[in-house]
The first five atom37 places (N, CA, C, CB, O) and aatype in JSON, in Angstrom:
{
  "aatype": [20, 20, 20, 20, 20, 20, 20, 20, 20, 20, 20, 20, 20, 20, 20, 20, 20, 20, 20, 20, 20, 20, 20, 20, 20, 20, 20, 20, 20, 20, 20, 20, 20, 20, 20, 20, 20, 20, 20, 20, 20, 20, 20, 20, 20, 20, 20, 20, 20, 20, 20, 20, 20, 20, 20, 20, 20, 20, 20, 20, 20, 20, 20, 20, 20, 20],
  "atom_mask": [
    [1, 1, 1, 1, 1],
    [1, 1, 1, 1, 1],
    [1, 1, 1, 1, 1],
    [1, 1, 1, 1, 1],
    [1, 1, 1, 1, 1],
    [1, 1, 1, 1, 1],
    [1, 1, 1, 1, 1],
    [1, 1, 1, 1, 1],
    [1, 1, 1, 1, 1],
    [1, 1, 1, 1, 1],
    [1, 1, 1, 1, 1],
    [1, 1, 1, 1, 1],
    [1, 1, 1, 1, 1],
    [1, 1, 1, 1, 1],
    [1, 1, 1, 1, 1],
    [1, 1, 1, 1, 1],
    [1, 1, 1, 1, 1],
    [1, 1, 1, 1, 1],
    [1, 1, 1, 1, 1],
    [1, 1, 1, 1, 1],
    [1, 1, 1, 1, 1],
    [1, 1, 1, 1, 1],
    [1, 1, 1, 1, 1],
    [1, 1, 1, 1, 1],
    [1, 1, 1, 1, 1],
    [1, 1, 1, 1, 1],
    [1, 1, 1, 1, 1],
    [1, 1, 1, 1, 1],
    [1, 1, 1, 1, 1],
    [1, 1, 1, 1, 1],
    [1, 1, 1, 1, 1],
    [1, 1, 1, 1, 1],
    [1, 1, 1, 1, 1],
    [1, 1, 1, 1, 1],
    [1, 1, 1, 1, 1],
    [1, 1, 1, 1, 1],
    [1, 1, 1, 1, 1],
    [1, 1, 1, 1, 1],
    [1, 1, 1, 1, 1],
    [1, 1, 1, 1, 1],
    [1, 1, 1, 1, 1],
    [1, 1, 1, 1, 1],
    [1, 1, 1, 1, 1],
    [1, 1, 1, 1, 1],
    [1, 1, 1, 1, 1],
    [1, 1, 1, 1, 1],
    [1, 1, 1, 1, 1],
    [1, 1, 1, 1, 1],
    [1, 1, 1, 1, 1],
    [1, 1, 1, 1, 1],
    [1, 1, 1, 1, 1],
    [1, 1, 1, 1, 1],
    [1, 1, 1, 1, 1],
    [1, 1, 1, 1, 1],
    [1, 1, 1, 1, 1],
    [1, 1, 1, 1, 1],
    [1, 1, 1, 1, 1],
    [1, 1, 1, 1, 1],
    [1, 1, 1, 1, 1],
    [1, 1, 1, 1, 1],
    [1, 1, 1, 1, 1],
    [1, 1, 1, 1, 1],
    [1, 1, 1, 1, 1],
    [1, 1, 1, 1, 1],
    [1, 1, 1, 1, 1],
    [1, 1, 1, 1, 1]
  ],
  "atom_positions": [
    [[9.65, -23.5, -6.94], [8.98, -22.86, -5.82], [7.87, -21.96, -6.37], [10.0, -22.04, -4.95], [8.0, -21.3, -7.4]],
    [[6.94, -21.99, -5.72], [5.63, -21.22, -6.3], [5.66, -19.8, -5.83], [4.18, -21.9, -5.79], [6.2, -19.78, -4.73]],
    [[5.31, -18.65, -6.21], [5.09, -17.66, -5.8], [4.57, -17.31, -4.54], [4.6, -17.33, -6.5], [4.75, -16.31, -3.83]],
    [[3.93, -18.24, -4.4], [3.4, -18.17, -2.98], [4.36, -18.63, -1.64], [2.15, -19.09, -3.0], [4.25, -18.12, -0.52]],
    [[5.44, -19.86, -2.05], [6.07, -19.76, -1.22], [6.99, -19.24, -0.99], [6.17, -20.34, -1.0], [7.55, -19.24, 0.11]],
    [[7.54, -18.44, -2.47], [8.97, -17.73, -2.75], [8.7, -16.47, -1.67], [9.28, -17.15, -4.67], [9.57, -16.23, -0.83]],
    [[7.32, -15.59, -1.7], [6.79, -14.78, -0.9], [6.93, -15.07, 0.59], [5.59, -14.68, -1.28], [7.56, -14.28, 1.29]],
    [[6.37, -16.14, 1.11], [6.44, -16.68, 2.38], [7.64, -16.53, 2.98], [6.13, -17.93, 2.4], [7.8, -15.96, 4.05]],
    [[8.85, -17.24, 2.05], [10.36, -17.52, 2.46], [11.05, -15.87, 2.51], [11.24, -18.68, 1.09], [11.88, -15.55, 3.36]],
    [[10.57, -15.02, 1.54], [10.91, -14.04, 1.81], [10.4, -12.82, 3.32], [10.73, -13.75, 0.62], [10.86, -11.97, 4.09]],
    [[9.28, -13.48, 2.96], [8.87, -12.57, 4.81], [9.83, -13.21, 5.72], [6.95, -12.95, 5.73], [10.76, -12.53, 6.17]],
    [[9.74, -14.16, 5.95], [10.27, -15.54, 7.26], [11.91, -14.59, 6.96], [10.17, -18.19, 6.56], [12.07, -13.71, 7.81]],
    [[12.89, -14.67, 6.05], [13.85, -14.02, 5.66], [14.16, -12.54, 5.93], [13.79, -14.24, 4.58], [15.07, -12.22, 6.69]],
    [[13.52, -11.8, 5.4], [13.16, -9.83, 5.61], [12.52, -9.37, 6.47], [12.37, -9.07, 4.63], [13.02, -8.52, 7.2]],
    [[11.22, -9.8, 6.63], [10.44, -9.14, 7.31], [9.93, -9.35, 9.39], [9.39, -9.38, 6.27], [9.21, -8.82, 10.24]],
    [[10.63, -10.15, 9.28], [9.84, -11.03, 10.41], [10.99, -10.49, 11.52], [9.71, -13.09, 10.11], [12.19, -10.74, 11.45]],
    [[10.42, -9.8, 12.41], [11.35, -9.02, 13.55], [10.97, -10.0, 14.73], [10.91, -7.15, 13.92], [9.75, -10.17, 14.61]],
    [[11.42, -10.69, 15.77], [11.52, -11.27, 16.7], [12.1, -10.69, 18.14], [12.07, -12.15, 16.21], [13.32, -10.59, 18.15]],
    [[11.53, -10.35, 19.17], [12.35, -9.7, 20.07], [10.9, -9.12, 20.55], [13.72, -8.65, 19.5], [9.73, -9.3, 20.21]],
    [[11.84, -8.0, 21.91], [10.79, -6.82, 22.36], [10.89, -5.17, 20.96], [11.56, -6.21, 24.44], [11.7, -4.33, 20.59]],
    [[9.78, -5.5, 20.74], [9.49, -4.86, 19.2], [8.67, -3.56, 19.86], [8.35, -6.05, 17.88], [7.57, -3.95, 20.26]],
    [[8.85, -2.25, 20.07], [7.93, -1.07, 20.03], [7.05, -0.41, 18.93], [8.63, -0.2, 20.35], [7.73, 0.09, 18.04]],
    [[6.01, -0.32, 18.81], [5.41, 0.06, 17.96], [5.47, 1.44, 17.51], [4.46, -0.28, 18.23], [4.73, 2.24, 18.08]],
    [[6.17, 1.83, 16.65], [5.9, 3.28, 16.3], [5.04, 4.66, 17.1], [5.25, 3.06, 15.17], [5.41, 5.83, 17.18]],
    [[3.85, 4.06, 17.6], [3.19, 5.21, 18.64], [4.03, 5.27, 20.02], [1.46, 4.79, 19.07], [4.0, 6.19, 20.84]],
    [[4.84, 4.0, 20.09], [5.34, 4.32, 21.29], [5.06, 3.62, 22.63], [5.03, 5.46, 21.4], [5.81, 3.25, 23.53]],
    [[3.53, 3.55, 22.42], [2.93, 3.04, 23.37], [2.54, 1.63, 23.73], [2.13, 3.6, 23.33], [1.96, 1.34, 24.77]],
    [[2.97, 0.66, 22.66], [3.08, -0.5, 22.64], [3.48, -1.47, 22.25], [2.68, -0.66, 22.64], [3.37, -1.57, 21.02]],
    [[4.02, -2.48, 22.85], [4.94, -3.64, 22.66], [4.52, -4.98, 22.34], [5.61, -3.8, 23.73], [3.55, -5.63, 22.75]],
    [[5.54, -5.3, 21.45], [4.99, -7.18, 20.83], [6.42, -7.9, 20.82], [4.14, -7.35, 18.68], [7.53, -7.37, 20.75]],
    [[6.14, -9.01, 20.89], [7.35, -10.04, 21.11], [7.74, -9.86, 19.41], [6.82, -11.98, 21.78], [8.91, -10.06, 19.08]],
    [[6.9, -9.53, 18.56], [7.0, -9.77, 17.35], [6.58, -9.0, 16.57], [6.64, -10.68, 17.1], [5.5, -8.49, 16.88]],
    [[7.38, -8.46, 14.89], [6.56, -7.59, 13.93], [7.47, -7.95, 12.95], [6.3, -5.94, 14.21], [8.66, -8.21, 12.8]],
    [[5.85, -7.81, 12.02], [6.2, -8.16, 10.85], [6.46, -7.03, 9.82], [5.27, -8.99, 10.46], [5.48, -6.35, 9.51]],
    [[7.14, -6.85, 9.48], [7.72, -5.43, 8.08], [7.57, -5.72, 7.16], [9.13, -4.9, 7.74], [8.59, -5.69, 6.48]],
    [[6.06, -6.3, 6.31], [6.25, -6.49, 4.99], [6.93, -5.6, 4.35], [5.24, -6.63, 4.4], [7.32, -6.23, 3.37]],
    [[7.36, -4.45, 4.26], [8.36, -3.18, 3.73], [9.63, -3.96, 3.08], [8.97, -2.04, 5.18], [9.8, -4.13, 1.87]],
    [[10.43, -4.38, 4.07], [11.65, -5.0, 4.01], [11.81, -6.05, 2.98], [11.92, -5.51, 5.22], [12.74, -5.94, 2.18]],
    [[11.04, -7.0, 2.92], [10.25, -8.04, 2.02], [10.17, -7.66, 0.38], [8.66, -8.11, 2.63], [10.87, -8.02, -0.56]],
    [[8.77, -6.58, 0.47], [8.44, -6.71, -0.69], [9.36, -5.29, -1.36], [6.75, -6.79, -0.79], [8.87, -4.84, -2.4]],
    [[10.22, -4.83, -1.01], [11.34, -3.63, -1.73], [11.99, -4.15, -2.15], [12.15, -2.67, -1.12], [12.56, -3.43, -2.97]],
    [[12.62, -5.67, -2.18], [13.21, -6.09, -2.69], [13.35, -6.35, -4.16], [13.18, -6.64, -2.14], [12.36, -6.98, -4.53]],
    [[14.17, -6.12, -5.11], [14.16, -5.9, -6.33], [13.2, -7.41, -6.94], [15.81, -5.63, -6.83], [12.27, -7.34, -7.74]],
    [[13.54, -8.23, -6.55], [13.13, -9.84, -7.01], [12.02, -10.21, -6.49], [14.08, -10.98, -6.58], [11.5, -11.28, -6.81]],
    [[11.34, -9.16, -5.36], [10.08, -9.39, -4.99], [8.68, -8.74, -5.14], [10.24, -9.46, -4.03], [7.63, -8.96, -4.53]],
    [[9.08, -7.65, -6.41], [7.88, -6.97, -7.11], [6.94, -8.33, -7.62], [8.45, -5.89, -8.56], [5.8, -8.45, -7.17]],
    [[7.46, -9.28, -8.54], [6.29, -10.22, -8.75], [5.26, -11.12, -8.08], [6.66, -10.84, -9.28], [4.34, -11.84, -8.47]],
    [[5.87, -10.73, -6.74], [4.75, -11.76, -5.89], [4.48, -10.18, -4.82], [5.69, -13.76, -4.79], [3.8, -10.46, -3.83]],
    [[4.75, -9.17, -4.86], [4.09, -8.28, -4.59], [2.17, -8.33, -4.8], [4.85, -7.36, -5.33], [1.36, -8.22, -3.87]],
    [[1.92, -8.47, -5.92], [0.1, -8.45, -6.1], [-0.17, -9.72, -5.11], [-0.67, -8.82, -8.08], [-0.95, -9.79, -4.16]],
    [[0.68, -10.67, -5.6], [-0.11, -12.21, -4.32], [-0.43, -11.37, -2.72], [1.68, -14.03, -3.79], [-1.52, -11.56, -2.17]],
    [[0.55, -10.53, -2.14], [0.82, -10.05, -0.75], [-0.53, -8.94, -1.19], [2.73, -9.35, -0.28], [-0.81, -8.23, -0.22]],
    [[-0.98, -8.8, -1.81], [-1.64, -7.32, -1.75], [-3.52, -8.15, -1.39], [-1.34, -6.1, -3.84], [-4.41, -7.72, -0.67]],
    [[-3.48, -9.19, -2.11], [-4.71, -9.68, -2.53], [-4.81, -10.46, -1.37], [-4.83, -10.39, -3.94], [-5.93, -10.45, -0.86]],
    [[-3.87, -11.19, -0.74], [-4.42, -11.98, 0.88], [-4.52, -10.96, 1.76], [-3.31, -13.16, 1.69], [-5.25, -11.18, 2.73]],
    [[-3.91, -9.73, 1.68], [-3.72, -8.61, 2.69], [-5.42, -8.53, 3.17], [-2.97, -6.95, 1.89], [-5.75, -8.66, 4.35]],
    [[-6.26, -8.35, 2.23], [-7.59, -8.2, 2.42], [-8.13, -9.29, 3.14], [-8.22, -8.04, 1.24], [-8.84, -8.95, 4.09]],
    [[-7.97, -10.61, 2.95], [-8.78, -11.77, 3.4], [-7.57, -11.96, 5.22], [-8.71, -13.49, 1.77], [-8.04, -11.95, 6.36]],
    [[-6.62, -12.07, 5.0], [-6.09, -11.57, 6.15], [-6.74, -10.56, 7.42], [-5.12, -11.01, 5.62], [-6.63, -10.54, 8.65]],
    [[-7.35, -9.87, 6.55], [-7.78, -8.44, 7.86], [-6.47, -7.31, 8.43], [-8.35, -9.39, 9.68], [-6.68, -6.4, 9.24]],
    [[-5.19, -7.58, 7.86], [-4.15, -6.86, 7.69], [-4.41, -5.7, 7.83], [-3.58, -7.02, 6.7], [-5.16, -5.24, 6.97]],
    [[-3.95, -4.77, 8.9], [-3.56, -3.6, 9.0], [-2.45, -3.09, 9.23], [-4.07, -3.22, 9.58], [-1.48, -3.69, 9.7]],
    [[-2.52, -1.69, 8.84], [-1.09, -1.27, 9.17], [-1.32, -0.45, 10.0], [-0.2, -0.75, 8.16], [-2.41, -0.02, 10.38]],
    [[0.26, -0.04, 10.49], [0.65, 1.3, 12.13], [0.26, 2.73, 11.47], [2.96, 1.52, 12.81], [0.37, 3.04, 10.29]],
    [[-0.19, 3.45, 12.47], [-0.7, 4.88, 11.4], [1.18, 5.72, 12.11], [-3.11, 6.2, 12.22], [1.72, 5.77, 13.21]],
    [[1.44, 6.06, 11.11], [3.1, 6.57, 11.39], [2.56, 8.11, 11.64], [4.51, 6.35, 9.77], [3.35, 9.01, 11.9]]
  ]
}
């Protein structure tokens, strides 16, 4: 498995919340959220940590201001 998909399988696995999801401000709702947090803390998932950091950019990825 390539890093890239070991990463993938691990979001789909950790990170990937499904449901009525509230956003931290409070003020708004998604069927869905994603926690890369959960994912990449994982002890076995520091090495594909830089892969997640470097699409984050070409993605347009933002995060919730807490």
């Amino acid at each position: 498995m390539s890093a890239r998909e070991a990463l993938i399988a691990e979001l789909r696995e950790h990170a990937l919340v499904i449901g009525d999801v509230v956003l931290t401000s409070g003020s708004a709702r998604r069927p869905y959220y994603i926690d890369a947090k959960r994912a990449i803390l994982l002890p076995r998932a520091s090495p594909r940590c830089e892969l997640l950091a470097a699409r984050r950019r070409d993605w347009g990825a933002t995060r919730s201001a807490a």
